[in-house]
C-alpha positions as CSV (number, residue, x, y, z in Angstrom):
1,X,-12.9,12.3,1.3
2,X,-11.7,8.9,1.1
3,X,-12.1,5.7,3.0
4,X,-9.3,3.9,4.9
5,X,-8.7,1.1,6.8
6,X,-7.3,1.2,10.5
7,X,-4.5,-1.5,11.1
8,X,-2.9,-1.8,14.6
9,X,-0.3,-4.4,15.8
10,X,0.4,-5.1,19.5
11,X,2.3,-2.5,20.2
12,X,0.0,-0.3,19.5
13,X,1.8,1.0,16.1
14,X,-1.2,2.3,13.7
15,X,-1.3,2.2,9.9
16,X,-4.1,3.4,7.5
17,X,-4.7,1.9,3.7
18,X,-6.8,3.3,1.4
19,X,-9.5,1.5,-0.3
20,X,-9.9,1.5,-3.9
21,X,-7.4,3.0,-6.4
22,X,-3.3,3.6,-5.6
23,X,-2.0,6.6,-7.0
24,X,1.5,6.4,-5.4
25,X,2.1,3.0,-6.3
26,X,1.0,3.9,-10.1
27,X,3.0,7.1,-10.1
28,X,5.9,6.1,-8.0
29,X,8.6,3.6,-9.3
30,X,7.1,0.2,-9.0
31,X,10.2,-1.1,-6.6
32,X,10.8,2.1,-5.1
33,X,7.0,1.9,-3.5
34,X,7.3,-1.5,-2.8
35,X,10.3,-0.9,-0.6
36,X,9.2,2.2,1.0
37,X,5.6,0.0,2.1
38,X,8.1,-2.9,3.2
39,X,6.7,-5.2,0.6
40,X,10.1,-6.3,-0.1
41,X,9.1,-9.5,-1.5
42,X,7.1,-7.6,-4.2
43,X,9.6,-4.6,-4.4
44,X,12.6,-7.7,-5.6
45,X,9.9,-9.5,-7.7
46,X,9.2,-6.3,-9.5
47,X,12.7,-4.9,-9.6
48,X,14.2,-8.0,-11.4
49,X,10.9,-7.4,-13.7
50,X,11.9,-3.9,-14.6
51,X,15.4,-5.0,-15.4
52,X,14.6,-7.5,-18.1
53,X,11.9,-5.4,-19.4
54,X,14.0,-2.4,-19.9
55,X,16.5,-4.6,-22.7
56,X,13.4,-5.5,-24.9
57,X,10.9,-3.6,-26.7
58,X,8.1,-5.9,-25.3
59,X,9.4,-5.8,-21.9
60,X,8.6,-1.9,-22.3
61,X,5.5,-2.2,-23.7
62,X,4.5,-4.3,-20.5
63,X,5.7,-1.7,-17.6
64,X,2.7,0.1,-18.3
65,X,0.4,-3.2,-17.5
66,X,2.5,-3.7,-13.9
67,X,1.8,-0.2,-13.1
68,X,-1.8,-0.1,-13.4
69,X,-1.7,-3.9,-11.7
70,X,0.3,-2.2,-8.9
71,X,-2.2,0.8,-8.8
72,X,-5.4,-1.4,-8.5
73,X,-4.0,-3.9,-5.9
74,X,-1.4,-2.1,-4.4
75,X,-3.0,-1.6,-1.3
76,X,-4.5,-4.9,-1.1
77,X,-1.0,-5.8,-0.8
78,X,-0.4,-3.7,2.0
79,X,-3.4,-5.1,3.7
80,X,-2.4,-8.6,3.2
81,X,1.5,-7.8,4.3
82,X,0.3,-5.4,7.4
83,X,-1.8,-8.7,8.9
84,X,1.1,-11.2,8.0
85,X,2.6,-8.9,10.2
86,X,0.9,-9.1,13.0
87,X,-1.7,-5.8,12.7
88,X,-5.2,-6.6,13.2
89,X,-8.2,-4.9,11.6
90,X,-9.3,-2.4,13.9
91,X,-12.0,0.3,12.0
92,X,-12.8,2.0,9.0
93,X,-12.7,5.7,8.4
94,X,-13.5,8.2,6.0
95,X,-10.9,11.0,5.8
96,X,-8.8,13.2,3.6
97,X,-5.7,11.4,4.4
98,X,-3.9,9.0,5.6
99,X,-2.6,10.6,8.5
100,X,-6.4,12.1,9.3
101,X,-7.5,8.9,9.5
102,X,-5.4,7.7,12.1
103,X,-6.0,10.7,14.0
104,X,-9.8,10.7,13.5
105,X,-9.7,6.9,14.6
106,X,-7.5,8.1,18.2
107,X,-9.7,10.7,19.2
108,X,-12.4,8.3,18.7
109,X,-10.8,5.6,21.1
110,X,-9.1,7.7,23.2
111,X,-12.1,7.2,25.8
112,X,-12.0,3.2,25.8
């Protein structure tokens, strides 16, 4: 089981981030999880990154140091992205998933 966090924006679109540790965004193309999370910002940052580091030997030797960056704060970023998007902190749950999360959190406000 793993804890997430409950975002919601105004139109009542949910998202859940997990706390802690971010195996997608370690295992995953840095730019390629950027983009999919619409951290675009991030994603171009990263991606220009990757490009320069791929023509030098010490560039390569410094992918492995973004990744596990990315992996620690990754969804930190998400967080920070999903709020300068208008979501608001709703709960936290403690679920298998993602998507269990969200549904755990509906069922439990589907009475208020």
């Amino acid at each position: 089981m793993k804890q997430f966090k409950i975002y919601k924006n105004p139109q009542g679109i949910i998202e859940a981030v997990k706390v802690g540790w971010s195996w997608p965004a370690f295992l995953v193309p840095a730019p390629i999880w950027c983009f999919v999370k619409k951290l675009y910002t991030l994603g171009c940052v990263i991606l220009v990154i990757v490009i320069f580091a791929t023509a030098t030997i010490v560039g390569t030797l410094f992918m492995p140091i973004v990744w596990i960056w990315l992996g620690i704060g990754g969804n930190g970023y998400r967080e920070k992205n999903l709020i300068s998007r208008g979501y608001e902190f709703e709960d936290t749950i403690i679920a298998v998933n993602d998507e269990g999360a969200i549904a755990m959190y509906i069922k439990s406000n589907q009475n208020k």
